[in-house]
Z-matrix of the N, CA and C atoms (Angstrom, degrees):
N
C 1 1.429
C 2 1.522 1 110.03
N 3 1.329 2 132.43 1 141.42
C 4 1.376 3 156.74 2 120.32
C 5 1.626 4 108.76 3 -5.14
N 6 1.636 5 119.51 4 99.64
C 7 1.491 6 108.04 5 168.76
C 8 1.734 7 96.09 6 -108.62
N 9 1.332 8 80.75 7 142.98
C 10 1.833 9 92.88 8 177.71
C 11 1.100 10 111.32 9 -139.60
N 12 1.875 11 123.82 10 130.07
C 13 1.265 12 139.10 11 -143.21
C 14 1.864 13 73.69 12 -142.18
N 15 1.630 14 95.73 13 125.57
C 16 1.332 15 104.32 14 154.86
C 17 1.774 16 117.25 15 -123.38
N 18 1.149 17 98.98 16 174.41
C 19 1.535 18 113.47 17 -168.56
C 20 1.731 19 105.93 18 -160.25
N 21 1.580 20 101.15 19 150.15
C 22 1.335 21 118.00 20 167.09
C 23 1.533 22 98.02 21 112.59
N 24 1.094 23 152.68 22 25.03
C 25 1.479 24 148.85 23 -176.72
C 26 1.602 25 78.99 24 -94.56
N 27 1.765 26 85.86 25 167.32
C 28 1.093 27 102.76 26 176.55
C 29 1.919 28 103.36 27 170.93
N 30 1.979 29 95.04 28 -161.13
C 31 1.466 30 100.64 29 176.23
C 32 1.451 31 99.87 30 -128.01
N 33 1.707 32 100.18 31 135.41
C 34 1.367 33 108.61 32 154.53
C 35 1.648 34 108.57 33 -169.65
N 36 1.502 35 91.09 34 -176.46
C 37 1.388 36 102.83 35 -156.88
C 38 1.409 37 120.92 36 -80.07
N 39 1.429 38 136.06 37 146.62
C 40 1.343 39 124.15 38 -179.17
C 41 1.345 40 120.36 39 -51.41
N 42 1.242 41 116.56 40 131.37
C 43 1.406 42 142.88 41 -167.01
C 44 1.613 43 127.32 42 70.18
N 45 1.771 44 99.66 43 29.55
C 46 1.849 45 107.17 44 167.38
C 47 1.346 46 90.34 45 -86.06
N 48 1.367 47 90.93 46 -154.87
C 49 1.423 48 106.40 47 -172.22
C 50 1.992 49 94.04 48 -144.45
N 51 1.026 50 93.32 49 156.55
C 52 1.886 51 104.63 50 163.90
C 53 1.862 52 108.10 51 -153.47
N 54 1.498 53 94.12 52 134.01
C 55 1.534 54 91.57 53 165.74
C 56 1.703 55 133.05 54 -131.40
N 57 1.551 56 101.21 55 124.02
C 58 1.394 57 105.21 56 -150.36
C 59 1.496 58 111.32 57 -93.68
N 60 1.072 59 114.41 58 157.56
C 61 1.425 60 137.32 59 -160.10
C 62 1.443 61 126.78 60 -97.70
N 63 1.118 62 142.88 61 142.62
C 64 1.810 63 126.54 62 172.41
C 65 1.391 64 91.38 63 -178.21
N 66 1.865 65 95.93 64 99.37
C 67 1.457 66 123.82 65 146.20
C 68 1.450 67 118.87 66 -69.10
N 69 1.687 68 98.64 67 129.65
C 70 1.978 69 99.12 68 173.32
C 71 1.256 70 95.07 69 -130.11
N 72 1.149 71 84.47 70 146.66
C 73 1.593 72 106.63 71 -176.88
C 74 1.582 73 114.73 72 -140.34
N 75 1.394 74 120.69 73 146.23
C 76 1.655 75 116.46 74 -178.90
C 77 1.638 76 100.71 75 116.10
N 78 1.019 77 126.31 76 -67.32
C 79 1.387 78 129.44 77 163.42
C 80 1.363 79 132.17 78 -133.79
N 81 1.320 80 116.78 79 -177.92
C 82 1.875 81 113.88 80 -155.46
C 83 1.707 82 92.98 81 -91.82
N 84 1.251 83 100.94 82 -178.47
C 85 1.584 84 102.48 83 158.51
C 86 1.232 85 139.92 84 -115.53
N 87 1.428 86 92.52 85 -4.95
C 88 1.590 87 115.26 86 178.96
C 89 1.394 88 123.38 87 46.20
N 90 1.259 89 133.03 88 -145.27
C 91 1.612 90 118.40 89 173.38
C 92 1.365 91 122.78 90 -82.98
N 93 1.090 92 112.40 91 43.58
C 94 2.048 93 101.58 92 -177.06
C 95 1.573 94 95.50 93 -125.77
N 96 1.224 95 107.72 94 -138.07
C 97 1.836 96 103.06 95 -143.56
C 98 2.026 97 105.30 96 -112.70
N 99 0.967 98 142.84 97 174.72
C 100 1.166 99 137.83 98 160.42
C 101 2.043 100 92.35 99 -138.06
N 102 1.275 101 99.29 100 165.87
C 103 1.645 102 100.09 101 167.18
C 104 2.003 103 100.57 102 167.86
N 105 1.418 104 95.76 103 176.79
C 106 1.164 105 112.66 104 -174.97
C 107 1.445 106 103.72 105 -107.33
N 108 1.036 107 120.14 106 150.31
C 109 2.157 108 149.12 107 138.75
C 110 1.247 109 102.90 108 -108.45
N 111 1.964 110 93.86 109 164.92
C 112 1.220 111 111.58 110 -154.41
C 113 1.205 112 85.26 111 -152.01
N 114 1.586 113 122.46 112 138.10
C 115 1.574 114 128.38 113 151.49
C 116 0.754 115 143.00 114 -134.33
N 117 1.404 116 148.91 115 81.13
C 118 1.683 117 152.63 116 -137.93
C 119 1.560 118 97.54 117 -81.89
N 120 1.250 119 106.28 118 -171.29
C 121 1.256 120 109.01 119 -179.54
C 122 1.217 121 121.22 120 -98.78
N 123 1.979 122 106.11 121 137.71
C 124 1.376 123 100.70 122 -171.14
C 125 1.855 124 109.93 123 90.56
N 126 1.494 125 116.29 124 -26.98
C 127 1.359 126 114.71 125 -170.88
C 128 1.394 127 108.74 126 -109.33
N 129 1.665 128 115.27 127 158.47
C 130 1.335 129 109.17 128 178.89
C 131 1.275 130 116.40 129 -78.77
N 132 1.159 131 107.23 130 164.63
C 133 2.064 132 105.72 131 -177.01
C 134 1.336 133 96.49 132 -56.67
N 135 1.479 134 115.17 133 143.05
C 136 1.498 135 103.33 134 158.81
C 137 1.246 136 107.29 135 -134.98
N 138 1.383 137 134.23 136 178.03
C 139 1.755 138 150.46 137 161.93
C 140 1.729 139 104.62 138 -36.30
N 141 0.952 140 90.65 139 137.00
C 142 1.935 141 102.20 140 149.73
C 143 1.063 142 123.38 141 -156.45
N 144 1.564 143 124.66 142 -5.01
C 145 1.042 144 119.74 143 167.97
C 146 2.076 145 120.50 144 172.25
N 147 1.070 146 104.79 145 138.91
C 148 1.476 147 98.99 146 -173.07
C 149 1.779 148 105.88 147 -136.59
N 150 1.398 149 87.82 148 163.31
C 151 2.218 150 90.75 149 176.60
C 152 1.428 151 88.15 150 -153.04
N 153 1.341 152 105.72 151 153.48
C 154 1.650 153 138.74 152 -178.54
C 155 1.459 154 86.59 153 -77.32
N 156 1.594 155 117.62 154 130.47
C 157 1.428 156 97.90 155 175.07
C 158 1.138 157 104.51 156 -94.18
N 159 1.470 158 137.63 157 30.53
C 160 1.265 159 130.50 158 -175.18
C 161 1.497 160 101.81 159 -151.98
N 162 1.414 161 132.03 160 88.65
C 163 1.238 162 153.77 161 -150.52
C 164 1.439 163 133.40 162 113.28
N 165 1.535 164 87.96 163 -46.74
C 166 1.881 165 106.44 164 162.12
C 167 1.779 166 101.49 165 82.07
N 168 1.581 167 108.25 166 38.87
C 169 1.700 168 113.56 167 156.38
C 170 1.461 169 99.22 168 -68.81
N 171 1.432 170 116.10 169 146.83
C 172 1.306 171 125.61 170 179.30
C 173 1.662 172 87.56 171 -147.76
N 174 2.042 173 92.75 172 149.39
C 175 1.375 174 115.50 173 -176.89
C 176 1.456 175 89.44 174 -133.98
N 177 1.639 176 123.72 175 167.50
C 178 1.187 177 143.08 176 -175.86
C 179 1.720 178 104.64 177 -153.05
N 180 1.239 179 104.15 178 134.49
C 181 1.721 180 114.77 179 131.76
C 182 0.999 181 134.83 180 -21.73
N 183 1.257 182 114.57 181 100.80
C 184 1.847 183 108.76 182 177.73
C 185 1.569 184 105.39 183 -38.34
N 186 1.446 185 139.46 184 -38.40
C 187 1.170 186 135.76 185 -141.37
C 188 1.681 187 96.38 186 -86.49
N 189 1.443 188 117.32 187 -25.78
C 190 1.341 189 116.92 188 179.98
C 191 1.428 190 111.27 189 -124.78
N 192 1.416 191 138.56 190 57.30
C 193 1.043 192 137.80 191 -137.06
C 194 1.522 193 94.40 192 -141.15
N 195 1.357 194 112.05 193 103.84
C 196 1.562 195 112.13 194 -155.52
C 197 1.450 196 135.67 195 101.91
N 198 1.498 197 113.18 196 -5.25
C 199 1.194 198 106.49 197 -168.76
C 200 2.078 199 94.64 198 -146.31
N 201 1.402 200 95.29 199 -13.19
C 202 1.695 201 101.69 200 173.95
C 203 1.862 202 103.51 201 -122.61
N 204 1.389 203 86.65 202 144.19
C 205 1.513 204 99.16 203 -170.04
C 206 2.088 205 106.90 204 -113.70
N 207 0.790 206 121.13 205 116.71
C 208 1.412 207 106.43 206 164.50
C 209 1.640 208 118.52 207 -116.19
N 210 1.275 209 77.04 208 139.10
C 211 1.753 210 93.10 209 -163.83
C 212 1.837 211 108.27 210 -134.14
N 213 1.183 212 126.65 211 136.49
C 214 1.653 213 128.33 212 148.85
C 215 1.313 214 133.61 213 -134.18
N 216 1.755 215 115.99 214 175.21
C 217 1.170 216 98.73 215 -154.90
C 218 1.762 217 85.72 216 -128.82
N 219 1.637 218 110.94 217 113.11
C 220 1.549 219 124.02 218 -161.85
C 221 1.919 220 95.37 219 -59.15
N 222 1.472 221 117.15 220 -46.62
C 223 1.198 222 93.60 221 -162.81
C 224 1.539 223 113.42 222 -88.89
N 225 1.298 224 122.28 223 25.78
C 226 1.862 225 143.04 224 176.05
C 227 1.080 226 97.72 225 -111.69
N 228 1.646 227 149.25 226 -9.18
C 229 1.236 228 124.85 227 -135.46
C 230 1.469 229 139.18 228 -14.69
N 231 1.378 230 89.38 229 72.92
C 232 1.558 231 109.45 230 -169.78
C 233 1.874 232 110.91 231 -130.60
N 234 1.398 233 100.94 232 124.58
C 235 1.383 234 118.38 233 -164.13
C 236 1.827 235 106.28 234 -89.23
N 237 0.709 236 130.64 235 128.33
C 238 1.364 237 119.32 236 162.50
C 239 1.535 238 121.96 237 -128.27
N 240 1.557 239 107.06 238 165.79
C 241 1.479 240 111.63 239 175.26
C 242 1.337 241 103.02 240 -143.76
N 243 1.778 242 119.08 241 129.15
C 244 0.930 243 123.16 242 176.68
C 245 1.203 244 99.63 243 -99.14
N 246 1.845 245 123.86 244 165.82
C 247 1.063 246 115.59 245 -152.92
C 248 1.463 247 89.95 246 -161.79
N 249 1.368 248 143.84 247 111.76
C 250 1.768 249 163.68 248 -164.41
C 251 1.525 250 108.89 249 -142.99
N 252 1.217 251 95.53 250 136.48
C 253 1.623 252 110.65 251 157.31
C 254 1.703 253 96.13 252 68.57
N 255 1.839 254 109.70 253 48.42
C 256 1.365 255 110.61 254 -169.20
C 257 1.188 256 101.24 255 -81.37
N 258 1.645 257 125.18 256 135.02
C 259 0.987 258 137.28 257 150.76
C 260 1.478 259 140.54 258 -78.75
N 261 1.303 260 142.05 259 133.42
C 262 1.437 261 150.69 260 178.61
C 263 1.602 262 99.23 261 -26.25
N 264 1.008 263 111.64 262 -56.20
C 265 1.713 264 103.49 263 -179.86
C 266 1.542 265 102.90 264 -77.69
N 267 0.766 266 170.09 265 38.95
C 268 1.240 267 168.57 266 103.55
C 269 1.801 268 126.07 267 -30.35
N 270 1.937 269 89.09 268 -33.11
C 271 1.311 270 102.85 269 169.45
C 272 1.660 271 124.14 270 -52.61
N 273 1.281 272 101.49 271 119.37
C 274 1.276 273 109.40 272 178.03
C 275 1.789 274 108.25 273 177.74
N 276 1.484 275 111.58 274 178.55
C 277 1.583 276 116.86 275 -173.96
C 278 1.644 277 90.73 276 -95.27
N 279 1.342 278 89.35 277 131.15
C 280 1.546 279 96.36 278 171.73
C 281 1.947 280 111.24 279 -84.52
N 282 1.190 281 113.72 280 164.35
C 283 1.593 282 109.67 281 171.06
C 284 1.294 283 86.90 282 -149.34
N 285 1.888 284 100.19 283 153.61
C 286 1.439 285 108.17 284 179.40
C 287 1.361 286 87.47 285 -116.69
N 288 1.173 287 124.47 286 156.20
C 289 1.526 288 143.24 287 -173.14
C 290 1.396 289 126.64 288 -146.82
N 291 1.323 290 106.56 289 133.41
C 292 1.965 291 99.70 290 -169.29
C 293 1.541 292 86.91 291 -100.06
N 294 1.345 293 111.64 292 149.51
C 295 1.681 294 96.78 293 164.00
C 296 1.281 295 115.80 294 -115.97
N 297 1.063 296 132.99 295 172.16
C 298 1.921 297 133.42 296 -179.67
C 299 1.271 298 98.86 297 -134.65
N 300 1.801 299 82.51 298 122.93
C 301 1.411 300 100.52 299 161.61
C 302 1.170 301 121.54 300 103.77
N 303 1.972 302 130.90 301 -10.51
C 304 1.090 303 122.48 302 -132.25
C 305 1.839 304 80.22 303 -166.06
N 306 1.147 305 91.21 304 127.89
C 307 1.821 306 106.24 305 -179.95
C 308 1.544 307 96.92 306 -138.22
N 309 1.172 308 135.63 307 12.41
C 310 1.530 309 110.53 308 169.34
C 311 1.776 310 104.41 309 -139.62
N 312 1.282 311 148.27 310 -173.04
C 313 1.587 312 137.53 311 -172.06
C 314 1.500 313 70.57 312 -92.87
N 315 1.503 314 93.91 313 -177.36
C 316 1.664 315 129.48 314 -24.76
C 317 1.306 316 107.39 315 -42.94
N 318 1.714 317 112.87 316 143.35
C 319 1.296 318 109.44 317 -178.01
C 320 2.183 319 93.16 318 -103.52
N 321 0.879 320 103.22 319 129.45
C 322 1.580 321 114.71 320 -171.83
C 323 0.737 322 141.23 321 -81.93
N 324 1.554 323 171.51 322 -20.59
C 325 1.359 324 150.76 323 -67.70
C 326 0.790 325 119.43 324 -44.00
N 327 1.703 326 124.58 325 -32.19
C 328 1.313 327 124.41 326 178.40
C 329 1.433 328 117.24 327 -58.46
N 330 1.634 329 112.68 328 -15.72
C 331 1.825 330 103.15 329 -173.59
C 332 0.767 331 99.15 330 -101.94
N 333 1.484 332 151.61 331 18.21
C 334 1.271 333 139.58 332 -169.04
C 335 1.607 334 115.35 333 -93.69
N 336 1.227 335 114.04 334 125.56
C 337 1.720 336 114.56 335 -168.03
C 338 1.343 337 107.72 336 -69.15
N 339 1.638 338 108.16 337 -67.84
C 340 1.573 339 137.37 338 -172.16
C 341 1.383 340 102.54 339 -91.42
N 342 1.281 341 114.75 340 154.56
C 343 1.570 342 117.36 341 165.06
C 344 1.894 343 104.76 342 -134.31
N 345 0.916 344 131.12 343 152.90
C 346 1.566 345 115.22 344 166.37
C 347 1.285 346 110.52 345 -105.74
N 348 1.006 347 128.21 346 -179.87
C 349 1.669 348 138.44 347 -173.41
C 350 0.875 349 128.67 348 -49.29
N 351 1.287 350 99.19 349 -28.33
C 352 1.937 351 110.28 350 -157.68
C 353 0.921 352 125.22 351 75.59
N 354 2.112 353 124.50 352 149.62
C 355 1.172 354 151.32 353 -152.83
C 356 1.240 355 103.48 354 -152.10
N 357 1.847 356 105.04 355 124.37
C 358 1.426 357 99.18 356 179.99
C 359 1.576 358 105.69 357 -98.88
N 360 1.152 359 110.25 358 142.35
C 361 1.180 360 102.87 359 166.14
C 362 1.893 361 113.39 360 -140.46
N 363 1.792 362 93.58 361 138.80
C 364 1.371 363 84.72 362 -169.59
C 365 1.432 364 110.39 363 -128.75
N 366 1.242 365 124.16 364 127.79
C 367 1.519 366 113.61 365 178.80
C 368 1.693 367 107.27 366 -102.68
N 369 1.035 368 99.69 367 140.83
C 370 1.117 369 114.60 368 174.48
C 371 1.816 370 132.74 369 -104.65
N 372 1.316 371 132.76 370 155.52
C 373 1.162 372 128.34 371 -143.99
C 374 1.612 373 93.31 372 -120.19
């Protein structure tokens, strides 16, 4: 299995920015997908964003679509999400997620191999 340790959550104010982190380690990822979920409170995890880790197509969430960037770096295997123009609803635990099997949406929970710990991050108003 895929262990994934993220970093960079945190607190700040509406309209900073934070950019979060998710080291994997244990195995490669080869050509399928890496990406983030999100779950506020009370809500189900949902999508925000995914990239082919082998070409680097990236899809987004309408809800953050323009203002979050996802990006990684193949020979770090390290995933990132930049994150601008954060909004109050934005609050929630981030998770980084490898997925198997699956390079184009729907991005699922159900395909997701690895999950990492989670990162809270909260903006405030």
């Amino acid at each position: 299995q895929v262990q994934l340790v993220e970093s960079g959550g945190g607190l700040v104010q509406a309209g900073g920015s934070l950019r979060l982190s998710c080291a994997a380690s244990g195995r490669t990822f080869g050509s399928y997908s890496m990406g983030w979920f999100r779950q506020g409170p009370g809500s189900e995890r949902e999508f925000v964003a995914a990239i082919r880790w082998i070409g680097g197509n990236t899809w987004y969430a309408d809800s953050v679509k323009g203002r979050f960037t996802i990006s990684r770096d193949n020979a770090k295997n390290t995933l990132y999400l930049q994150m601008n123009s954060l909004k109050p609803e934005d609050t929630a635990i981030y998770y980084c997620a490898q997925f198997d099997r699956v390079t184009t949406p729907p991005w699922r929970t159900g395909n997701v191999g690895s999950w990492g710990q989670g990162t809270q991050v909260t903006v405030s108003s």
